[in-house]
C-alpha positions in Angstrom: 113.5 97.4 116.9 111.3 98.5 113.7 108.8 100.5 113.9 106.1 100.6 111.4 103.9 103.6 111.6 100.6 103.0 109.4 98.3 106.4 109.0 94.8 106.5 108.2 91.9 108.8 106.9 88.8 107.4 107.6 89.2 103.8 106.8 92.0 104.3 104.1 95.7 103.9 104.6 97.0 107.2 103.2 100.9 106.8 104.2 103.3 104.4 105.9 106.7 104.5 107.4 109.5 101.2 108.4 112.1 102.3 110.5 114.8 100.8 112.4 116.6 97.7 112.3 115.5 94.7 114.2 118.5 93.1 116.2 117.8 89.8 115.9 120.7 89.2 114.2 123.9 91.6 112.6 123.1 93.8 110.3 123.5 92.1 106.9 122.4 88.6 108.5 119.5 89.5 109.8 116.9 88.0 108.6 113.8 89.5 110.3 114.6 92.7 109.2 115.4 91.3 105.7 111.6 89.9 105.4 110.1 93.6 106.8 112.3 94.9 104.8 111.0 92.6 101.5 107.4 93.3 102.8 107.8 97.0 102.4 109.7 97.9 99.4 107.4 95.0 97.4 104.6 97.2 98.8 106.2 100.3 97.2 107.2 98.9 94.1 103.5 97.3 93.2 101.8 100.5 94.2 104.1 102.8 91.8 103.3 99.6 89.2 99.6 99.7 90.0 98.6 103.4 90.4 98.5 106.4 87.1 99.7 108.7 90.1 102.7 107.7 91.9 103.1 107.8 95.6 105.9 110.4 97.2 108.1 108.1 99.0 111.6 108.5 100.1 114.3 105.0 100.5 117.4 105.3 102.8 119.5 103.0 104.6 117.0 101.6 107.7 114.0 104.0 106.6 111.3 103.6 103.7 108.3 106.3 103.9 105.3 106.1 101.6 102.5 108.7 101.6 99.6 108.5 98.8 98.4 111.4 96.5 95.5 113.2 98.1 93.3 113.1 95.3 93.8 109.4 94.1 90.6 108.1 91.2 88.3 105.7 92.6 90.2 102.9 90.5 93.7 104.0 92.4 92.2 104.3 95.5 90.6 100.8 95.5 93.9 99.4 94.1 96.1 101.1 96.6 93.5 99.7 99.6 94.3 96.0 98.3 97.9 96.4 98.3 98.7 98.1 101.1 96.2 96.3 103.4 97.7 93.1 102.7 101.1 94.6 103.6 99.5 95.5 107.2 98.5 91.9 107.3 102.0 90.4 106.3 103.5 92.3 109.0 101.3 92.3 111.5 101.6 88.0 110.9 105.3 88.9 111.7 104.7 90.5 114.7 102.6 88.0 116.1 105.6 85.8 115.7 108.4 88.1 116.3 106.8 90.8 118.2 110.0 92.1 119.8 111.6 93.2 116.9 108.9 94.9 115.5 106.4 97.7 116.9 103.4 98.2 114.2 101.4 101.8 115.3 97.9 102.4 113.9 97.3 106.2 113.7 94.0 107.5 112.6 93.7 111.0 111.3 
């Protein structure tokens, strides 16, 4: 299973985590975990793109964390927001369908 841990201060996502693999299919055909897998690392690439101060993150084999600068500008914040938002949407849309293979958690701080 994946698990997908999305933290929050206040009403703004401040980090994220994908873990896991789904088992849907074997590793390297599996397809599900291909698409989270897309979802995420497109997520990390547009907000090191998009944002003057780049996130801390951390890529290995099964595991991508992503954790925002404390003191983002206004601009950065409101940019991050929009990205990673519609990432929680994507996936979430996932789980709806495949919810077996993927475990979202919503932790506020």
């Amino acid at each position: 299973m994946i698990r997908v841990l999305i933290e929050y201060r206040d009403d703004d996502i401040v980090a994220f985590s994908v873990e896991g693999h789904a088992g849907y299919a074997q590793k390297g055909s599996d397809i599900y975990c291909a698409g989270v897998s897309a979802v995420a690392q497109t997520t990390l690439l547009g907000l090191l793109e998009q944002l003057e101060e780049a996130p801390r993150y951390q890529v290995e084999q099964g595991c991508l964390l992503c954790r925002l600068p404390e003191n983002l500008s206004s601009r950065d914040r409101e940019r991050a927001q929009t990205i990673l938002t519609t990432m929680v949407l994507g996936l979430q849309a996932m789980a709806e369908v495949y919810g077996e293979y993927l475990k979202i958690e919503l932790r506020r701080q």
